[in-house]
C-alpha positions, 0 to 999 in steps of 0.5 A: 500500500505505502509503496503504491502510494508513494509511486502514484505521489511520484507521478502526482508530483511529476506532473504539478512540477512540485520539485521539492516534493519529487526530489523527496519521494524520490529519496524516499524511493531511492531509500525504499530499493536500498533496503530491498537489496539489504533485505534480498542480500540476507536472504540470498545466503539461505534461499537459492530460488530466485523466485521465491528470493524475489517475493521474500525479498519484498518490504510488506507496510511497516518496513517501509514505514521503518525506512519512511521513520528512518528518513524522516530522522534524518531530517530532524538530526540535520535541522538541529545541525543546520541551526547550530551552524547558523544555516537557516536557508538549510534549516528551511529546506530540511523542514520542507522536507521533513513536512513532506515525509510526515504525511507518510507516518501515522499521527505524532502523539502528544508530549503527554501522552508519551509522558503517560506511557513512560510512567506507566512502563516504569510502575511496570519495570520497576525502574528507579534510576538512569541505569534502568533505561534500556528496561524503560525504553524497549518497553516504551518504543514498541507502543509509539513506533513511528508515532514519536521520535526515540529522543522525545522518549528518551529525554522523558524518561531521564526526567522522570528517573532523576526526579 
């Protein structure tokens, strides 16, 4: 579905002459083909048919949605980059970019809400200091993948453990 999507957003783009948008999808298609050859690579070490290589081989829904996420993280990384150098022309660009690749993820979830689940996984863990934030977060992540960004997860849980 996500790949039918994005294609027929290609074409879309194409056709109104919405640069910024094609450059995006396109990477985001570039990116999409690149996990397909990792993924066709791990699974050409077991299985040597070639038709069944190519049908394993393909992402279903929230792979693509991994690497959609994965993209989308790159541009928050790079705004935060670009503002510390002080390039906003870059910083404009990123966020234009980011906008477009958010349209392709669910909702984001509030800060609240996040908050609310990381209280909840640590009465769950029984966590009580920094050290147990692996505990916090491998129960907190599978509940907002794709929903919110790891770093907001992890900034609420250091708060919540030192206070």
């Amino acid at each position: 579905m996500f790949q039918e999507k994005i294609n027929q957003d290609i074409k879309t783009a194409m056709l109104a002459r919405d640069e910024v948008r094609l450059l995006v999808l396109r990477g985001l298609n570039a990116a999409i083909g690149n996990k397909i050859i990792e993924k066709r690579t791990k699974l050409s070490k077991t299985e040597s048919d070639v038709a069944k290589l190519e049908e394993a081989s393909k992402l279903n829904d929230e792979e693509i949605q991994d690497v959609i996420i994965s993209e989308a993280k790159k541009r928050r990384e790079s705004i935060l980059e670009f503002g510390k150098g002080g390039r906003q022309d870059l910083v404009d660009k990123e966020t234009k970019e980011l906008e477009i690749l958010q349209e392709y993820l669910p909702e984001q979830m509030s800060e609240e809400a996040v908050r609310e689940i990381v209280k909840k996984a640590i009465a769950e863990t029984g966590a009580t200091n920094p050290k147990d934030m692996g505990k916090i977060m491998s129960k907190v992540m599978p509940q907002v993948k794709g929903k919110t960004d790891g770093s907001i997860v992890g900034k609420i849980a250091g708060e919540l453990l030192k206070g």
